[in-house]
C-alpha positions, 0 to 999 in steps of 0.5 A: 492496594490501589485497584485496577480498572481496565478501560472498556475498548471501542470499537469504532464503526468503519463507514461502507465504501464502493471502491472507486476504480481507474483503468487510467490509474491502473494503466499508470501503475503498470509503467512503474517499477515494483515497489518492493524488487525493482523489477519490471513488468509489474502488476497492480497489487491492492492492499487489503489490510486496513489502516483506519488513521490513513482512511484505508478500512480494509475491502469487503469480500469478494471485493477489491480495495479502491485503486487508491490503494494498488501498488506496483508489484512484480508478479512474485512479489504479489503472490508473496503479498497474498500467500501469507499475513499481507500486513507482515509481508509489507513489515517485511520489506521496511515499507509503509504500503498505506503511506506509499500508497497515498504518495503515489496516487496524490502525485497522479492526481497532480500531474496525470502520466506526467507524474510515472518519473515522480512516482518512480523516484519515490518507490526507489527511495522507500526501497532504499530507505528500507534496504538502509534501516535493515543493515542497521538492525 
């Protein structure tokens, strides 16, 4: 019989980043409905877990990630994505959070304040995009 080998794993090295904060995005976050309800007023929800092929490595302690990565988040929506594993409560709700994430900071990078309609239309789609493919499971 054939033997087996089982490849060596790598482990790749996540460069050190400082977090880039803007109180302009984080203002723009707060004008947006909750990713996950809908519902408004909202709080700005960072991502902590990592996603290496979106370029997100995660935060170091006592560190935030950079807004980039902030979410709207109604204030018991935030506290379900800190009470438990964070990455299951994303899973959870059928959304990308990474890929959401990006989409919402590139429309504010291209169209500043003018982008807050935008950007609600995309979170009003992922929600329900996500509501659609948990009927059909």
């Amino acid at each position: 019989m054939a033997g087996f080998r089982i490849a060596p794993q790598q482990t790749i090295a996540f460069p050190k980043q400082k977090p880039v904060k803007s109180k302009d995005y984080l203002a723009f976050i707060h004008e947006l409905p909750c990713a996950v309800s809908g519902k408004s007023p909202v709080e700005a929800a960072h991502l902590s877990f990592p996603a290496p092929k979106y370029g997100h490595y995660g935060r170091g302690r006592g560190s935030k990630a950079p807004d980039r990565w902030a979410l709207p988040l109604h204030a018991d929506e935030h506290r379900r994505q800190h009470s438990g594993n964070e990455e299951s409560f994303w899973k959870a709700a059928g959304i990308n959070a990474h890929v959401l994430a990006l989409t919402i900071h590139g429309l504010f990078s291209d169209m500043g304040e003018d982008a807050a309609p935008f950007a609600a239309a995309v979170i009003n789609q992922t929600r329900i995009d996500a509501q659609r493919r948990k009927k059909h499971e």
